[in-house]
N, C-alpha and C positions, 0 to 999 in steps of 0.2 A: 760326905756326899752332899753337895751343893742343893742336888732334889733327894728327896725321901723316899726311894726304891725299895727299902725294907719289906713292907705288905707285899711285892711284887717280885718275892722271891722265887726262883724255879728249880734251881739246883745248885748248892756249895758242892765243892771239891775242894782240894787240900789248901790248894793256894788262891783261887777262883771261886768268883759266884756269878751266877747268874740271874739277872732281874728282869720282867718283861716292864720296857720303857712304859710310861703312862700317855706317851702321844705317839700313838698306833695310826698315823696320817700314813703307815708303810707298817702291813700286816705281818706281826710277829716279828718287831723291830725288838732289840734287847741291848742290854749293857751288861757286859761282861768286867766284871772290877776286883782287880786286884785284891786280897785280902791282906798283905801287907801295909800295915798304919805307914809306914816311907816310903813307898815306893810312889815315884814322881812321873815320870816318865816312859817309854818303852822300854829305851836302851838302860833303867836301873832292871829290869827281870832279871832276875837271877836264872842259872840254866834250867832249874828243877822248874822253875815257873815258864820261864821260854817255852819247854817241853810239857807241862800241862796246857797252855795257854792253848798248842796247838788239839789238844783233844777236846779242849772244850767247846773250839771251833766247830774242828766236826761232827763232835755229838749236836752241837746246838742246832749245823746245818742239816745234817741227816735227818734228826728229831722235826724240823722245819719241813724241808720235803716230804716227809710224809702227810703231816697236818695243813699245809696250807701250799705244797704245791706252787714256790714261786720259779721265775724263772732264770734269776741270776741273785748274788751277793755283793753287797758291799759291808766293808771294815773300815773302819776309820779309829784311830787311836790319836784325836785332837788335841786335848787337853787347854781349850782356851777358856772353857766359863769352869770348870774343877780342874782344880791341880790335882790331881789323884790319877796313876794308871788307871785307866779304864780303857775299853772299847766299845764302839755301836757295832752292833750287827742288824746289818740293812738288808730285810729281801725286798728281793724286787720283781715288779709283774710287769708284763707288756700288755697283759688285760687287762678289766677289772674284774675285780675278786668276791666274791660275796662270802661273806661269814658269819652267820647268827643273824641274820636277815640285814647285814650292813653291807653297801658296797665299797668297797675300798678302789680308789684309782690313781696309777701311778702316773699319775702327768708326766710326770719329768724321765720315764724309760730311756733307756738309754744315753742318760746325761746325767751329770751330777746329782744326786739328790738335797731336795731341798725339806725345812723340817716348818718352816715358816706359811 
């Protein structure tokens, strides 16, 4: 892993982990990454991982709307600064959000998001 998500562990699964990113500029953003040492790409998933991949989606969106209540997702599977499969999972707010006395706002709603 190019960054060090380890400490920011939330849940392995067989073929999958789940980390909460450490630049939260998009409340309850995470990386979802392959456990596979080879796996490069999307299309290397194997089917078993294809078919986890998508429950970890859901559990992580599910688990999401309850706790922070956003108003849409985005997934992106890039791969331009780690060669490693992974994923971001992006919620997203049309407000802003307050959590633990912080506000979070998504400027960029409905447009691409940005991380910069």
């Amino acid at each position: 892993m190019a960054e060090d998500f380890s400490k920011n562990l939330v849940k392995e699964y067989k073929y999958w982990a789940i980390y909460v990113h450490s630049n939260q500029g998009y409340l309850g953003r995470c990386v979802v990454w392959c456990k596979r040492e080879d796996a490069l790409d999307l299309t290397d998933a194997t089917p078993e991982e294809q078919s986890e991949l998508f429950l970890v989606l859901r559990d992580l969106k599910e688990a999401t709307k309850k706790v922070f209540q956003p108003d849409w997702f985005n997934y992106s599977f890039l791969g331009n600064e780690t060669r490693h499969l992974h994923g971001h999972f992006i919620p997203r707010y049309a407000k802003p959000k307050i959590f633990m006395g912080i506000v979070f706002e998504d400027k960029f709603y409905g447009h691409n998001y940005k991380t910069d």
